[in-house]
SEGU-121761 format. One record per residue: z, y, x of N, C-alpha, C in turn; residue number from 0. Coordinates in Angstrom, 2 decimals. Last residue first. Layout:
rec n.c3:Z; n.c2:Y; n.c1:X; ca.c3:Z; ca.c2:Y; ca.c1:X; c.c3:Z; c.c2:Y; c.c1:X; resi:NUM;
...
This chain:
rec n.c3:-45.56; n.c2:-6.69; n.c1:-53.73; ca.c3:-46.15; ca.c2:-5.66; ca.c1:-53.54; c.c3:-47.61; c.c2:-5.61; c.c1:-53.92; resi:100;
rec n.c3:-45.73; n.c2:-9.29; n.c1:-54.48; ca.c3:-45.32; ca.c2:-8.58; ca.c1:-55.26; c.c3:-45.86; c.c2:-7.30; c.c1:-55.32; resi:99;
rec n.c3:-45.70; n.c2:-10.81; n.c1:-51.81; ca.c3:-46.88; ca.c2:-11.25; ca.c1:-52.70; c.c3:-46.56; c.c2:-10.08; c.c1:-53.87; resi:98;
rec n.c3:-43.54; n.c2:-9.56; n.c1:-50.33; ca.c3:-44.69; ca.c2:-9.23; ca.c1:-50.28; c.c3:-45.85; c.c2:-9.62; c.c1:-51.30; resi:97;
rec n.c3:-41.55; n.c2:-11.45; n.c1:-51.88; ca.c3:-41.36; ca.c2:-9.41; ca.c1:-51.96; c.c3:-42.92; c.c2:-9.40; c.c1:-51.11; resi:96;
rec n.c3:-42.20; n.c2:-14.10; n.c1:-51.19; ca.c3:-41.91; ca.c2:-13.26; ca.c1:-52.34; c.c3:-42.09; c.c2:-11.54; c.c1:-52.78; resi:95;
rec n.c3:-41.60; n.c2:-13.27; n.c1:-48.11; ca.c3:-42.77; ca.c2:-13.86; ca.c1:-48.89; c.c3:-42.91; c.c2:-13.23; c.c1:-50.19; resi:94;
rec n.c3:-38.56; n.c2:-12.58; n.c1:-48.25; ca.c3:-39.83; ca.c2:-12.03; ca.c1:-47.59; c.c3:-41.46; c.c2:-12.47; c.c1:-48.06; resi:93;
rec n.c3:-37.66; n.c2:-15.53; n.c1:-49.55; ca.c3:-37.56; ca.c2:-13.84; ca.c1:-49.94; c.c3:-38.84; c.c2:-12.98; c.c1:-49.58; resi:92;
rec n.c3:-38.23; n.c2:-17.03; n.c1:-47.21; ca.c3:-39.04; ca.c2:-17.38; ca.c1:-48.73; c.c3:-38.90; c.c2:-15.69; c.c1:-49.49; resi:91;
rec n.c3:-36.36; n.c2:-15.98; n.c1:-44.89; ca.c3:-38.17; ca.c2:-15.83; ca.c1:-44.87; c.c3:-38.76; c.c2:-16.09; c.c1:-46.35; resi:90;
rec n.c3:-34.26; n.c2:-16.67; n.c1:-46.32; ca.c3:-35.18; ca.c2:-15.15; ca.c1:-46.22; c.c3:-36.39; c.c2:-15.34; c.c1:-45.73; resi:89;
rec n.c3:-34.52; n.c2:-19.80; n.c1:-46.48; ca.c3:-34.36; ca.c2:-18.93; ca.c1:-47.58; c.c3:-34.72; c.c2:-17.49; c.c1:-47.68; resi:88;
rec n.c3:-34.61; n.c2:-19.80; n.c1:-43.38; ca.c3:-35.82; ca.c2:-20.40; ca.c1:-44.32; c.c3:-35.49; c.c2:-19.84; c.c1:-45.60; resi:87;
rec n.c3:-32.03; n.c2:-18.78; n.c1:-42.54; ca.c3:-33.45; ca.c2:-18.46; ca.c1:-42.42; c.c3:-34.22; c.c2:-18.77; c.c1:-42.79; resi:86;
rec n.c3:-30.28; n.c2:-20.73; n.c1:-44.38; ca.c3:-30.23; ca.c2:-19.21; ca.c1:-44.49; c.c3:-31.55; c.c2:-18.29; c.c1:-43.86; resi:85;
rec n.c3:-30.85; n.c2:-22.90; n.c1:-42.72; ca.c3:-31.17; ca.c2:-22.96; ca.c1:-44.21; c.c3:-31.32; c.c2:-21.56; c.c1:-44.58; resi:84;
rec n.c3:-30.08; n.c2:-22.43; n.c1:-40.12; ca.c3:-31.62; ca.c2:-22.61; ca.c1:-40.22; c.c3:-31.84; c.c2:-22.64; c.c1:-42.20; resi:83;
rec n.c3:-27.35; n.c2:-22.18; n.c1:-40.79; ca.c3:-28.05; ca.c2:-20.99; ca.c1:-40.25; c.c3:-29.66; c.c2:-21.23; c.c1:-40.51; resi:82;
rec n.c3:-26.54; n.c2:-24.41; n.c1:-42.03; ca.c3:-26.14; ca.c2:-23.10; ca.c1:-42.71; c.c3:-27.33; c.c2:-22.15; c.c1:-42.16; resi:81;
rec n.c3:-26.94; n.c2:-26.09; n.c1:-39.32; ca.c3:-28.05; ca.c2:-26.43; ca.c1:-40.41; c.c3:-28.06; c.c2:-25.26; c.c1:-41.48; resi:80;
rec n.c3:-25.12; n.c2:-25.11; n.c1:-37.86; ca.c3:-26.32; ca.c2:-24.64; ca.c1:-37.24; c.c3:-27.01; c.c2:-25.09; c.c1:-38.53; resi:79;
rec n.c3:-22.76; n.c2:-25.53; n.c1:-39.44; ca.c3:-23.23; ca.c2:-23.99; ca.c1:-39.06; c.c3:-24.39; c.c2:-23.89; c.c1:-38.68; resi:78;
rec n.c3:-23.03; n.c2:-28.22; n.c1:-38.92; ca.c3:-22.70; ca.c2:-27.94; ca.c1:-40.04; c.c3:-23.42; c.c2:-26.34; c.c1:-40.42; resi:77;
rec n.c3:-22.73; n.c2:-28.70; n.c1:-35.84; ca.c3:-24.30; ca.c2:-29.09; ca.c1:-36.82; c.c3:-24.01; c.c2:-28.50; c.c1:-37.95; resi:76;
rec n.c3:-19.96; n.c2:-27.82; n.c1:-36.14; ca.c3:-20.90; ca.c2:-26.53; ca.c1:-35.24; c.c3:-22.89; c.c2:-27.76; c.c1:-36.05; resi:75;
rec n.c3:-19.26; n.c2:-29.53; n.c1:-37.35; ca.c3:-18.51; ca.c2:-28.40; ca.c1:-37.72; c.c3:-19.78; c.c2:-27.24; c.c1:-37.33; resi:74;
rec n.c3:-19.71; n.c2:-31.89; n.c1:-35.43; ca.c3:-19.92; ca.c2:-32.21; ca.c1:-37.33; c.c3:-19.58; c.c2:-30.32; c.c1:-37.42; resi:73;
rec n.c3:-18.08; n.c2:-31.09; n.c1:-32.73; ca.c3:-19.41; ca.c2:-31.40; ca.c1:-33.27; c.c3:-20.28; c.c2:-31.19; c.c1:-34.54; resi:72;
rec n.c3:-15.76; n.c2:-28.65; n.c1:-33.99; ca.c3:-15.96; ca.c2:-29.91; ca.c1:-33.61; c.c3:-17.48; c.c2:-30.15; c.c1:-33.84; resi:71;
rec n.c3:-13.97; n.c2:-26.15; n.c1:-32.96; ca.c3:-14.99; ca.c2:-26.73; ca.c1:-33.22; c.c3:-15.55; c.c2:-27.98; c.c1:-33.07; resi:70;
rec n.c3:-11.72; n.c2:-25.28; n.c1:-32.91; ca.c3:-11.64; ca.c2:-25.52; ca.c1:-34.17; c.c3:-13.27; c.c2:-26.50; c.c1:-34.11; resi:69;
rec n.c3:-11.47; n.c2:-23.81; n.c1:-30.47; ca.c3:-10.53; ca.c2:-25.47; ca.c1:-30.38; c.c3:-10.89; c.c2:-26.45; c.c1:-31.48; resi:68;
rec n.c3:-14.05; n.c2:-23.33; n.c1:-28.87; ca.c3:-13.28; ca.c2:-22.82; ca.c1:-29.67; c.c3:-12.79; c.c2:-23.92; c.c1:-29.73; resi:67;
rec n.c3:-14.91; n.c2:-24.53; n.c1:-26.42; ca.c3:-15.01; ca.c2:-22.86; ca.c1:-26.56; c.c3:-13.80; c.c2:-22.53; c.c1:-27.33; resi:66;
rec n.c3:-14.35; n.c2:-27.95; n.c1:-26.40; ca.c3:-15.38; ca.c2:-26.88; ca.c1:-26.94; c.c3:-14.49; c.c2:-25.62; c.c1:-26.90; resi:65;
rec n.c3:-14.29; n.c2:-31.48; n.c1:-25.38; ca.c3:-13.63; ca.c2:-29.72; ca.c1:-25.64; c.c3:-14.52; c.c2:-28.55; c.c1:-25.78; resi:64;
rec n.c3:-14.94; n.c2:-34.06; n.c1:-24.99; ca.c3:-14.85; ca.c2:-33.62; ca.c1:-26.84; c.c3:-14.33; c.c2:-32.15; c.c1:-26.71; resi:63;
rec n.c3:-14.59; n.c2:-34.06; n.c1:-22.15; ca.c3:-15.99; ca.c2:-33.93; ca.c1:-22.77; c.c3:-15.96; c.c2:-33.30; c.c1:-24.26; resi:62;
rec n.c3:-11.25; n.c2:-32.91; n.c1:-21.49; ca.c3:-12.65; ca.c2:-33.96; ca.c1:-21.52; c.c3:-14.11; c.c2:-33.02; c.c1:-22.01; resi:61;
rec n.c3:-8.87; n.c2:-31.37; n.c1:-20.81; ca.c3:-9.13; ca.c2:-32.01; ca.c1:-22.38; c.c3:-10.41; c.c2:-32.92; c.c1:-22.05; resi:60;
rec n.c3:-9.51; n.c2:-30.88; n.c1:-18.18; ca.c3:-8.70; ca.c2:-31.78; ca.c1:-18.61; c.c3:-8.36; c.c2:-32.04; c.c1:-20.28; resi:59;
rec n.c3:-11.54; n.c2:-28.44; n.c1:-18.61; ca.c3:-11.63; ca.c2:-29.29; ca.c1:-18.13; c.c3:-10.92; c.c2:-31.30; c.c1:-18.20; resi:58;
rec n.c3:-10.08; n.c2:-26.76; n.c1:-20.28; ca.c3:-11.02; ca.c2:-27.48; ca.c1:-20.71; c.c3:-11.25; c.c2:-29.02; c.c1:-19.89; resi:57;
rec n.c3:-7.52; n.c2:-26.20; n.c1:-18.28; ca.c3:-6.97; ca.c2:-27.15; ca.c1:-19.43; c.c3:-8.29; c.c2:-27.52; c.c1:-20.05; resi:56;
rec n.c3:-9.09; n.c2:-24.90; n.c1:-16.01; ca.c3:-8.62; ca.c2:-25.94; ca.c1:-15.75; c.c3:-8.24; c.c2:-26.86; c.c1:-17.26; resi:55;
rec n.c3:-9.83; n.c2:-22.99; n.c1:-17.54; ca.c3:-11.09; ca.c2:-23.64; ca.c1:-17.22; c.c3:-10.27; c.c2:-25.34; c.c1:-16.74; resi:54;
rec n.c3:-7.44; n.c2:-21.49; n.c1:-17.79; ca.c3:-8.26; ca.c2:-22.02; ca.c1:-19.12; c.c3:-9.53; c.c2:-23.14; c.c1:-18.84; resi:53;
rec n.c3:-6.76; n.c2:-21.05; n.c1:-15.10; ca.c3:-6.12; ca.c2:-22.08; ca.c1:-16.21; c.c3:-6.66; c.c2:-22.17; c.c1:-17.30; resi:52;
rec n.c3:-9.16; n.c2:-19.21; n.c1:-14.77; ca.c3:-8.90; ca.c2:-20.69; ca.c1:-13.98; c.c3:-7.69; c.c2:-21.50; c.c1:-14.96; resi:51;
rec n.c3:-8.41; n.c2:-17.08; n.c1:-16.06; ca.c3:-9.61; ca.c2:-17.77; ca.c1:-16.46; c.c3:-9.69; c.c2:-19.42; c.c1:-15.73; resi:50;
rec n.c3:-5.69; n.c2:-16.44; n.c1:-15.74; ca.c3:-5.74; ca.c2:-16.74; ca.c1:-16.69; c.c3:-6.85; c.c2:-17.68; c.c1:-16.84; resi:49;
rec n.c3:-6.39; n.c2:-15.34; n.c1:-12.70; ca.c3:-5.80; ca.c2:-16.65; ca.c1:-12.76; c.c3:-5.59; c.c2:-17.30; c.c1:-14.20; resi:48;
rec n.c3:-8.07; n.c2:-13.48; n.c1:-13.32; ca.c3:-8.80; ca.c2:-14.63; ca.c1:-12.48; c.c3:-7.63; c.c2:-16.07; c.c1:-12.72; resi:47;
rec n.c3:-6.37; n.c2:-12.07; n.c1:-14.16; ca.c3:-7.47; ca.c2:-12.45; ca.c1:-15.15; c.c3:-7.96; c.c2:-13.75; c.c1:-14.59; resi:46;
rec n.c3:-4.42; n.c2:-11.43; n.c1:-12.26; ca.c3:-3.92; ca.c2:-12.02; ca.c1:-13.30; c.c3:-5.46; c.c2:-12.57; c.c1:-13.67; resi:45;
rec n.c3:-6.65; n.c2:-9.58; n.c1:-10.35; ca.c3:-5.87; ca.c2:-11.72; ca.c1:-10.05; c.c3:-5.38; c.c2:-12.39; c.c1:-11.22; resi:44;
rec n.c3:-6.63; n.c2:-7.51; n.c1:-12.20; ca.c3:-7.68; ca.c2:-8.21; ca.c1:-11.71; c.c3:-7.42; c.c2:-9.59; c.c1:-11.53; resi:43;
rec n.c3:-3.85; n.c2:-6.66; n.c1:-11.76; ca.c3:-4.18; ca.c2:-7.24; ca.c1:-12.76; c.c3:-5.30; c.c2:-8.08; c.c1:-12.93; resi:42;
rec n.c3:-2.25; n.c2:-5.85; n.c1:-9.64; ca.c3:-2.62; ca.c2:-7.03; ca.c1:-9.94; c.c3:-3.17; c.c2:-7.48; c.c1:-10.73; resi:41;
rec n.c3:-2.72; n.c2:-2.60; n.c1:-9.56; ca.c3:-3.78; ca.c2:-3.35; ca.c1:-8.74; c.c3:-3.57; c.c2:-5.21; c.c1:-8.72; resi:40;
rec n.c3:-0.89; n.c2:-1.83; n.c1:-11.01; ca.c3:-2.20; ca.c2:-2.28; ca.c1:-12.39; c.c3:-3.04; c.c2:-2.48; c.c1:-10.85; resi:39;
rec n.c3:1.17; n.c2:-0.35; n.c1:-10.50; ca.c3:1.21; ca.c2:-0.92; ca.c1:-11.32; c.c3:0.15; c.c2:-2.09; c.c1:-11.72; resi:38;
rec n.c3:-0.23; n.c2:1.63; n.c1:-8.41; ca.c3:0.39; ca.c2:0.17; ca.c1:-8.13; c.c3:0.83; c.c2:-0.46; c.c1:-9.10; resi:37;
rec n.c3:-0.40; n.c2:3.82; n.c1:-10.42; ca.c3:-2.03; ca.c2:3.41; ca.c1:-9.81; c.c3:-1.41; c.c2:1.49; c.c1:-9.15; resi:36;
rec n.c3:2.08; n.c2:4.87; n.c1:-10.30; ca.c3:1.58; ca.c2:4.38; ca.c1:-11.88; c.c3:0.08; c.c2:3.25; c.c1:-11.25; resi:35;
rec n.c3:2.47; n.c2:5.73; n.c1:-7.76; ca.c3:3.59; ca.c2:4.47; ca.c1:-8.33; c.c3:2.57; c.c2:3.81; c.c1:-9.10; resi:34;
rec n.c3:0.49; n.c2:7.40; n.c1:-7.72; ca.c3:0.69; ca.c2:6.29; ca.c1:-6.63; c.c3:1.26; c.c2:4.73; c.c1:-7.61; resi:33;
rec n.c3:1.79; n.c2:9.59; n.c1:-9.31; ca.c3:0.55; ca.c2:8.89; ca.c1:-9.36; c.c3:0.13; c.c2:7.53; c.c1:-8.63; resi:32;
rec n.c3:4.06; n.c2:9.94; n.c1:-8.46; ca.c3:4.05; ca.c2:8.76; ca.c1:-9.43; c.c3:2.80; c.c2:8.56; c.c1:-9.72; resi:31;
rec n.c3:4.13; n.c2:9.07; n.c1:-4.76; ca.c3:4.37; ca.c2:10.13; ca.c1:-5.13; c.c3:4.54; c.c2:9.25; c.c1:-6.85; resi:30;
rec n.c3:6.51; n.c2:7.50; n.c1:-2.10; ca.c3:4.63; ca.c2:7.53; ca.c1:-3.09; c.c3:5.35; c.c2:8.27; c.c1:-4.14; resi:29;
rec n.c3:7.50; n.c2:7.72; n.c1:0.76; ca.c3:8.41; ca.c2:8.39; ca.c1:-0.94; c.c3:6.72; c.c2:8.36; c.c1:-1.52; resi:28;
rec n.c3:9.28; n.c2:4.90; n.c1:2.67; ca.c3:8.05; ca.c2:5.79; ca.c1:2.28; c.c3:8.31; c.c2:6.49; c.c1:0.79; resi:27;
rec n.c3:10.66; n.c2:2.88; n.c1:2.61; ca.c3:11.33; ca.c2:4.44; ca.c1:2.96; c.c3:10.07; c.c2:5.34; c.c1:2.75; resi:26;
rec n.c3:9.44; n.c2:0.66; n.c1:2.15; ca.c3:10.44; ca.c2:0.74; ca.c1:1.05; c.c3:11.42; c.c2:2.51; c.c1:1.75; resi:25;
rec n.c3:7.96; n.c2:0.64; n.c1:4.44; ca.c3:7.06; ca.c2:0.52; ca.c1:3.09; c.c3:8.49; c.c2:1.05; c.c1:2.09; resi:24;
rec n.c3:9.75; n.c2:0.29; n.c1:6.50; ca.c3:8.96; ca.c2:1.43; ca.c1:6.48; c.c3:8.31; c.c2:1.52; c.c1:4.92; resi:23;
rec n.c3:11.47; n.c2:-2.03; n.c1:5.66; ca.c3:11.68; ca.c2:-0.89; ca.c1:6.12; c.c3:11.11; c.c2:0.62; c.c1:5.52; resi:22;
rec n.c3:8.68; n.c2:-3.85; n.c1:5.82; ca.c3:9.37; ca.c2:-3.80; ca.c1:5.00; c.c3:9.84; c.c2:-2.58; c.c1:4.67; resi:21;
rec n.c3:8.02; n.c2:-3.92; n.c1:8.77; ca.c3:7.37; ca.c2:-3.22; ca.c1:7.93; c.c3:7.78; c.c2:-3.24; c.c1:6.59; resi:20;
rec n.c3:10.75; n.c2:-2.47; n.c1:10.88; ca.c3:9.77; ca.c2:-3.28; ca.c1:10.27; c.c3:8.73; c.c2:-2.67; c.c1:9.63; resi:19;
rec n.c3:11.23; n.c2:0.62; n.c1:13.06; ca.c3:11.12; ca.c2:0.12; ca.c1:11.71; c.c3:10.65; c.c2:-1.17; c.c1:11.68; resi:18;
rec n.c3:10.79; n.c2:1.30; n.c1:15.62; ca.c3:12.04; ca.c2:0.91; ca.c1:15.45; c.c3:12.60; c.c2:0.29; c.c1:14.03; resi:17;
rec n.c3:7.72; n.c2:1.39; n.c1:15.68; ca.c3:8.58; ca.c2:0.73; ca.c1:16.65; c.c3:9.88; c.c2:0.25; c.c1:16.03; resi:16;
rec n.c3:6.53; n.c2:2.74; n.c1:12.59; ca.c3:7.14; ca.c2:3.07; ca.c1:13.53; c.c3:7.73; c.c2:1.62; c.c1:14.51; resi:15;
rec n.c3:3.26; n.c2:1.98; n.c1:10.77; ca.c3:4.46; ca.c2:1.68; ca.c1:11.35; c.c3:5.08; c.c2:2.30; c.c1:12.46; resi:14;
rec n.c3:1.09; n.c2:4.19; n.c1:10.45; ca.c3:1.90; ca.c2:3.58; ca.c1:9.51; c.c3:3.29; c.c2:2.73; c.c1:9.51; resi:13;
rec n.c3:1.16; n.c2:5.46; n.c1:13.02; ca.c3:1.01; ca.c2:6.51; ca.c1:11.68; c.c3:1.64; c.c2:5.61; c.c1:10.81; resi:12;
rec n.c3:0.25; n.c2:2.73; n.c1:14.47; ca.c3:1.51; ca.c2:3.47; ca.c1:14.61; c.c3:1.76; c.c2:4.53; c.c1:13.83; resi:11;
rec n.c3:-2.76; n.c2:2.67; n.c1:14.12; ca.c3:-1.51; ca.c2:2.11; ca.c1:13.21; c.c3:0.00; c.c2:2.07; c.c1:13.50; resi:10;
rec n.c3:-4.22; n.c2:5.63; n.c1:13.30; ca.c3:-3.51; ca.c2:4.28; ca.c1:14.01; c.c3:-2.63; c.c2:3.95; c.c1:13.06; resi:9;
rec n.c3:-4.19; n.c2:7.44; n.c1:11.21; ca.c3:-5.19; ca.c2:7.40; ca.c1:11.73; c.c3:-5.52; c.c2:6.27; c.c1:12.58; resi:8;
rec n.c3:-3.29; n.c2:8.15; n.c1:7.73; ca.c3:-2.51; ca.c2:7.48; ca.c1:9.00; c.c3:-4.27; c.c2:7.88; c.c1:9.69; resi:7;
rec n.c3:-1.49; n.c2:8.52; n.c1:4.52; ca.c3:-2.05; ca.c2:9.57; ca.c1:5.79; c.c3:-2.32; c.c2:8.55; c.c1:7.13; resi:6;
rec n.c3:-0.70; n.c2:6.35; n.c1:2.67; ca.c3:-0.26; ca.c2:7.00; ca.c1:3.31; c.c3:-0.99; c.c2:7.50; c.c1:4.39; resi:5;
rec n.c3:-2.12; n.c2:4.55; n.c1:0.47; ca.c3:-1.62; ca.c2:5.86; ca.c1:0.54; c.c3:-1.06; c.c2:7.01; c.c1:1.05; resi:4;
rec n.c3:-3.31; n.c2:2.04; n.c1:1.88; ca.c3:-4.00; ca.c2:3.40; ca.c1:1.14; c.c3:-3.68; c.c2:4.84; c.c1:0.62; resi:3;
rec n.c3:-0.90; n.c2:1.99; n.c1:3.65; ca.c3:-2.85; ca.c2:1.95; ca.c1:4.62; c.c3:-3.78; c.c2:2.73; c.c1:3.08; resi:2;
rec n.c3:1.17; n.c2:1.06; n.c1:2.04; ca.c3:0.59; ca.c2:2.25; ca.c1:2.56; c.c3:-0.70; c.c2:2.72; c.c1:3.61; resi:1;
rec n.c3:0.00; n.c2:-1.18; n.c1:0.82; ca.c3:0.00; ca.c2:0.00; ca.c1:0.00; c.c3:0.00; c.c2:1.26; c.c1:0.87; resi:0;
């Protein structure tokens, strides 16, 4: 944190000799823009690590795991035949309303 927030040119600017680096990081005064901005540089990893445990529990459910939990094979043919029926019904519409015109 402090290599980004603190002034330095070497790296004796950031560590002193007689300090650790512990020390030095926890005597440094970041201002609250600083503070508020260190809040939220883990969050990125959180996601990465949310998306790997989700990939990990698909994974270990098997082959029968799907996206959604609710979906089951029979469920998602169910929707896809809804959908191709629902397009063949407007296209018949469309027909209709043109022979009219």
């Amino acid at each position: 944190m402090l290599t980004l927030f603190k002034p330095w040119r070497s790296e004796k600017d950031l560590k002193t000799d007689n300090k650790n680096r512990d020390e030095t990081f926890t005597s440094y005064v970041f201002s609250q823009q600083q503070i508020e901005l260190m809040k939220y540089f883990n969050i990125r990893y959180e996601c990465f690590d949310a998306c790997d445990d989700y990939s990990a529990k698909l994974k270990q459910d098997g082959e029968n795991s799907f996206f959604a939990h609710w979906a089951t094979n029979d469920i998602i043919e169910e929707l896809d035949e809804e959908n191709h029926i629902n397009s063949n019904m407007q296209d018949s519409c469309e027909n209709i309303n043109e022979e009219d015109d």
